[in-house]
Structure formats: C-alpha cells, structure tokens
C-alpha positions as CSV (number, residue, x, y, z in Angstrom):
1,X,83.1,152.3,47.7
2,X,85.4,153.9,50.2
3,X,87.8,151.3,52.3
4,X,89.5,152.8,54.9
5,X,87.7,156.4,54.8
6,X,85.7,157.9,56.8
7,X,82.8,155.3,57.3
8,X,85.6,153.3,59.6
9,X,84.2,152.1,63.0
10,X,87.0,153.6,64.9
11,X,87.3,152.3,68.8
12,X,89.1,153.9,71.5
13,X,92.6,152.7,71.9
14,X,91.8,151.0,75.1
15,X,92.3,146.9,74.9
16,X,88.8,146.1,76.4
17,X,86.2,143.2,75.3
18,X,83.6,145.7,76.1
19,X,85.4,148.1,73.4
20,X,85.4,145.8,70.5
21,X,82.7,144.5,71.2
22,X,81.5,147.8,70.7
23,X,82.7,147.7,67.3
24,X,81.5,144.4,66.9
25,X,77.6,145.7,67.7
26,X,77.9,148.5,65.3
27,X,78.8,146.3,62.2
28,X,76.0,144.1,63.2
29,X,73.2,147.2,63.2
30,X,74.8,148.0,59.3
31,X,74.6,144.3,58.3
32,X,70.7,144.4,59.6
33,X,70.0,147.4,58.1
34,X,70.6,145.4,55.0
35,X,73.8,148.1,54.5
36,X,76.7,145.8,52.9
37,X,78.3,148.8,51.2
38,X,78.4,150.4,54.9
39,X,79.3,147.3,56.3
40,X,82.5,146.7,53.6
41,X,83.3,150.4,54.3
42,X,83.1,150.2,58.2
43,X,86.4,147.3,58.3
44,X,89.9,148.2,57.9
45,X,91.0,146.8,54.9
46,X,95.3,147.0,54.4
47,X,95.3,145.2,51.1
48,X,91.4,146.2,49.9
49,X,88.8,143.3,49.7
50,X,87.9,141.7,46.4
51,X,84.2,141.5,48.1
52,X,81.6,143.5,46.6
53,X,78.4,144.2,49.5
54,X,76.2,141.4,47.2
55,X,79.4,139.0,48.1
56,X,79.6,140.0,51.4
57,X,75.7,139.6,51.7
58,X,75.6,135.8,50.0
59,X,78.5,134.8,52.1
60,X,76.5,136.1,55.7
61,X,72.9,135.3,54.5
62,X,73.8,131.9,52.6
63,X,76.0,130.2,55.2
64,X,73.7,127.7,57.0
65,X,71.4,127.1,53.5
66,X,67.8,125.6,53.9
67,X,64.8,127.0,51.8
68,X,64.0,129.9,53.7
69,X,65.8,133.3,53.4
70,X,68.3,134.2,56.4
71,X,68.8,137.8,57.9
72,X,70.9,139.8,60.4
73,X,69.3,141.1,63.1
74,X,70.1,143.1,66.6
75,X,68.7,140.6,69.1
76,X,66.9,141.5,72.5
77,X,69.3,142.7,75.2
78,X,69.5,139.1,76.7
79,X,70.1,137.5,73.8
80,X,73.0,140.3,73.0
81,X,74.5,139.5,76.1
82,X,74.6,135.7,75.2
83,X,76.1,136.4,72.0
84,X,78.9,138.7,74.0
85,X,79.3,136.2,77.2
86,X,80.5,133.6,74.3
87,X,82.8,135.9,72.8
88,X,86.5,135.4,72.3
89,X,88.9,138.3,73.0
90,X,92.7,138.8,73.0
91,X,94.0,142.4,73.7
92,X,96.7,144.2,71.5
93,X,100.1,142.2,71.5
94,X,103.5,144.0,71.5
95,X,102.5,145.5,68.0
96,X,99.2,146.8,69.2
97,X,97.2,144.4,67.3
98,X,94.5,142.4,69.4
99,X,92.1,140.0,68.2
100,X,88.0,139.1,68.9
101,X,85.6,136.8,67.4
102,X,81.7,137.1,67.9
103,X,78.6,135.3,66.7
104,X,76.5,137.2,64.1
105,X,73.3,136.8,64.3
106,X,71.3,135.1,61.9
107,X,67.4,134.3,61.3
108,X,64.9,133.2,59.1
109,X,62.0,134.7,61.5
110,X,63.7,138.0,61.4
111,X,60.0,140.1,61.6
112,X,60.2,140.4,65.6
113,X,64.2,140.6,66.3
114,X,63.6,141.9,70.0
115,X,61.0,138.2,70.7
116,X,63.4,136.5,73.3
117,X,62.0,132.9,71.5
118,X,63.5,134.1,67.4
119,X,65.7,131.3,66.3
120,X,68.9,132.3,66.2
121,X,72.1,130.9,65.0
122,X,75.2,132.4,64.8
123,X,78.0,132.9,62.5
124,X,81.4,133.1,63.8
125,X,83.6,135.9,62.6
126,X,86.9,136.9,63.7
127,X,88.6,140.4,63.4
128,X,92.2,142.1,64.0
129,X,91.7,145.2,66.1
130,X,94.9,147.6,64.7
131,X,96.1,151.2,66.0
132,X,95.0,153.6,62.6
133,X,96.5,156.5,63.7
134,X,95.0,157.8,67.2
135,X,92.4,155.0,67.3
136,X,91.4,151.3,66.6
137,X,90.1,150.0,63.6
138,X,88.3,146.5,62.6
139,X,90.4,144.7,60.5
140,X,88.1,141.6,59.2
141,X,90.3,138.2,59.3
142,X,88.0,134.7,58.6
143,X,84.4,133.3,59.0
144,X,84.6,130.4,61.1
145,X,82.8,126.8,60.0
C-alpha cells in the first residue's frame, strides 16, 4: 500500500461544503467498487493506519450486523442529495484545518443502487480536511455510533 502518495483525493484549497463533499463522494465510488486498498490510499494518513482494506471493509460492511451481507453503494441523485443536505461541515480554522462528516451509504439490497425505494442506512464518518502542500487532503478522524 501507498499512504499519502499519489492515489490522495486532493480538493481545491477552497473551504466549501460542496468541495469536500466532493472528496467525500469520491471515497464513496472506491468503497463501492469494493476498492479498500484505493480507499486506505485515497486518506491522508500523518501517523499511517494500522488498517489493512479487509479491516477497513469489516469495520464499513459489519457495523449495523443482521444476517444479510451489507454493501456501499452510490445512491440515486436524490438520495445523494439527502445524504449531503444532512451533512456536517466546518471550514478550515486559523491552521487551515476544517472538518466534515457524511453518511455512507449502506445496503443489503445493493443489486439496483440508483432504485429511489433501496434501503439505506448510513454510517457516520468524520474527516479533517488539511493543506498538503498546494491542496486539501482527507484526513480520516472516527466512525460515529
């Protein structure tokens, strides 16, 4: 794996929802591609993760348990808009560091992602947003319960 190389999502240095949400919707399309390595690769990482992409993946796919298997998928455009309407954003502070936290996607239907009815929940995550060099970076902080 390569943390902090050139698989970052790098954002625009512009303290906008819109921006890391941005971010936000590109980590999403790796985790439902089924790409955890991607995924792990794509965060800014200061003091390197002690996940491997089968952690990553149990953590994400296991959280709300039951019987049946749980994916992440890229919802309708509706349904992404939800998801961003109940986002939490907080641009960059005196140090440049800002702060968002967005719903992941989850199903166990995930066979017709775009269907406006799937059953969706969603698992909180929060991220740092930090000035790498000429751009911002996703720094991963917690999952929320």
């Amino acid at each position: 794996m390569d943390l902090n190389g050139d698989r970052l999502i790098r954002l625009p240095t512009a303290d906008t929802k819109l921006d890391y949400l941005a971010g936000f919707w590109l980590w999403i399309e790796l985790l439902a591609a089924d790409d955890y390595i991607g995924a792990l690769e794509a965060l800014y990482w200061p003091r390197g993760t002690s996940w491997t992409p089968e952690e990553l993946k149990e953590r994400v796919t296991t959280f709300f348990g039951g019987d049946a298997p749980w994916s992440v998928v890229v919802p309708n455009e509706r349904l992404v808009g939800v998801i961003d309407d109940a986002s939490e954003f907080e641009p960059g502070d005196r140090e440049g560091v800002g702060w968002f936290m967005a719903q992941i996607p989850l199903t166990t239907e995930p066979e017709d992602p775009k269907d406006d009815e799937i059953p969706l929940m969603g698992l909180a995550a929060s991220f740092f947003v930090r000035r790498l060099h000429d751009e911002y970076v996703l720094e991963f902080e917690i999952f929320h319960v």
